[in-house]
C-alpha positions as CSV (number, residue, x, y, z in Angstrom):
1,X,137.2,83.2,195.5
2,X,136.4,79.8,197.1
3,X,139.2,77.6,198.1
4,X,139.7,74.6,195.5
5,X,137.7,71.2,197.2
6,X,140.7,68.7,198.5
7,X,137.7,66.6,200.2
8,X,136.1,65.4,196.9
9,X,137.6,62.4,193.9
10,X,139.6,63.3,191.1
11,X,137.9,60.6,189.4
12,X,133.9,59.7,189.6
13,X,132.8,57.0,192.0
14,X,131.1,54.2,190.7
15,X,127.4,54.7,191.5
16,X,127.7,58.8,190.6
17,X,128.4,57.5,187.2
18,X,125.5,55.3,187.1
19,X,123.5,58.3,188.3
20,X,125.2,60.6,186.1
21,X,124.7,58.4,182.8
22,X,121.6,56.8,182.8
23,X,118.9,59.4,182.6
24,X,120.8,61.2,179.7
25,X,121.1,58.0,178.0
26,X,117.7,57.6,178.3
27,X,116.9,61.0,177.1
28,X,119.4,60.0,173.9
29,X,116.5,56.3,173.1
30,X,113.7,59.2,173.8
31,X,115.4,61.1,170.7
32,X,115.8,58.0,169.1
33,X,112.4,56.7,169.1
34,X,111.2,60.2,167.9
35,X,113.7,59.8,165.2
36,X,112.0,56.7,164.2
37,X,108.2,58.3,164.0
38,X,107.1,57.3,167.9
39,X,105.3,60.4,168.8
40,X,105.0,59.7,172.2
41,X,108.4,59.7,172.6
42,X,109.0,64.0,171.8
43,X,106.5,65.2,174.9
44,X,108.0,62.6,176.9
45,X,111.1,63.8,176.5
46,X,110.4,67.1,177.0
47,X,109.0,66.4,180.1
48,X,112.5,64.3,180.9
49,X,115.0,67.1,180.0
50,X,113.1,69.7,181.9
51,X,113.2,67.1,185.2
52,X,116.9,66.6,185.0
53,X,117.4,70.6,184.5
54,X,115.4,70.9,187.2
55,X,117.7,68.5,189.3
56,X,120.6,70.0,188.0
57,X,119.0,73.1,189.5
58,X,118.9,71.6,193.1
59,X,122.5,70.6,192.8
60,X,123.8,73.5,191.8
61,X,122.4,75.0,195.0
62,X,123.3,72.2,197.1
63,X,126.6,72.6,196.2
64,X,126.5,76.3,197.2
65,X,126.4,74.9,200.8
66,X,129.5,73.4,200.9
67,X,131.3,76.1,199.2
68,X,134.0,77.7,201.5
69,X,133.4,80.7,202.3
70,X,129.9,80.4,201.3
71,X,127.6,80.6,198.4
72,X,128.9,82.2,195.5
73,X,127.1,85.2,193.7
74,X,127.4,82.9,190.1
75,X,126.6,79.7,192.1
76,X,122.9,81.4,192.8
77,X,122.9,82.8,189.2
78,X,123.1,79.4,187.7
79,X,120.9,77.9,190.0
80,X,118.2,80.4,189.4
81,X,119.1,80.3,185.3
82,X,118.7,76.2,185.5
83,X,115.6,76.8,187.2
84,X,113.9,79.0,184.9
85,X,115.2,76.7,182.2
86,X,113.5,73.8,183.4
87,X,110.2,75.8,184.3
88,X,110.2,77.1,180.6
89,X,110.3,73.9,179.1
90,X,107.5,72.3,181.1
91,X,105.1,75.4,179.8
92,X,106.4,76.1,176.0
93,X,105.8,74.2,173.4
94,X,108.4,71.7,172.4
95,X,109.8,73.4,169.3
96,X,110.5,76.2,172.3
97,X,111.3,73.9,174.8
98,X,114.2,72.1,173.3
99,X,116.4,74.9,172.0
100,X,115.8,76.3,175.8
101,X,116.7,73.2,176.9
102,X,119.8,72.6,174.6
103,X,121.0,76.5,175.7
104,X,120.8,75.4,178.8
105,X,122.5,72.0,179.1
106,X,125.3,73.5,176.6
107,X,125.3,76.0,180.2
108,X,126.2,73.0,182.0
109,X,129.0,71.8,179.8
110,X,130.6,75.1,180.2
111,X,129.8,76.3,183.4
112,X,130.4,73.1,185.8
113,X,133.9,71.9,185.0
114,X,135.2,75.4,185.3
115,X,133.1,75.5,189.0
116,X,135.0,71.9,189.9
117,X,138.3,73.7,189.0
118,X,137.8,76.6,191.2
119,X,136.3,74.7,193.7
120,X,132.9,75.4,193.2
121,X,132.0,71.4,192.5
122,X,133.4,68.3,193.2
123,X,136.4,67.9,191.5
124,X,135.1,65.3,189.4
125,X,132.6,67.0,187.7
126,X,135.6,68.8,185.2
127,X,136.0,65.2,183.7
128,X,131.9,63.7,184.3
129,X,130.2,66.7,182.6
130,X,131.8,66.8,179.4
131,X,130.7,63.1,178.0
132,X,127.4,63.2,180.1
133,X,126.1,66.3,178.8
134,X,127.6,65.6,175.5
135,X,125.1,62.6,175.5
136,X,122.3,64.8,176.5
137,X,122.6,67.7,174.1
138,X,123.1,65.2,171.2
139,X,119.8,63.8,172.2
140,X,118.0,67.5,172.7
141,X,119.5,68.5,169.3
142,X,117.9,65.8,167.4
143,X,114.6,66.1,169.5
144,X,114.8,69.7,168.7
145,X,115.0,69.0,165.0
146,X,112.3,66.5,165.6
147,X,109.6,68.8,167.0
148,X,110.7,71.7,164.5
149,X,109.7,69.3,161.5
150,X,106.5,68.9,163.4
151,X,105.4,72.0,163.8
């Protein structure tokens, strides 16, 4: 079991919430517009959520570096599992892509404030991922709902 992360904030810095905010709320006007008949906006999209999860992918194994006393088994798993996600999306088709991608995301909201508890993430993370990917998988739902009344 890793040693719980003293070196990291309780709370998020200033620029990781800019980070941390601004593609999901990006991905939430992508659902929007699709909501409102652009087209353009549901392959976009797609193409959006699957590069974050993708991202999220590289951070999950980033943080596997600084994990004391090493990576974890579950730290690889989700990395690997965030991966394929991503991957999948790019390929299917988006009324397949988007409930991979909400599965996924709803992964994240589980997974990574339990990892910044046990010291598997920055501490801050137990608070950040909650609202972030709150905003996300709101966005992925109604995109999901979107290019299911498309097909």
């Amino acid at each position: 079991m890793p040693s719980p992360r003293n070196d990291t904030p309780d709370a998020t810095p200033p620029l990781s919430v800019i980070l941390a905010y601004a593609p999901v709320a990006l991905l939430a006007l992508l659902a929007l517009a699709a909501l409102t008949g652009y087209s353009w906006a549901v392959p976009v999209a797609r193409v959006w959520a699957a590069a974050i999860f993708l991202f999220l992918a590289g951070v999950a194994r980033g943080l596997s570096f600084f994990t004391v006393p090493g990576p974890q088994v579950s730290q690889l798993i989700i990395m690997m599992g965030r991966f394929g996600c991503g991957l999948l999306a790019l390929v299917l088709s988006p009324q397949w892509a988007f409930p991979i991608l909400v599965a996924g995301y709803a992964s994240v909201l589980v997974y990574d404030p339990h990892a910044a508890r046990h010291g598997e993430a920055p501490r801050f993370f137990a608070g950040l991922r909650p609202p972030q990917i709150g905003i996300a998988l709101a966005g992925l739902l109604a995109l999901s709902a979107v290019a299911l009344a498309r097909s």
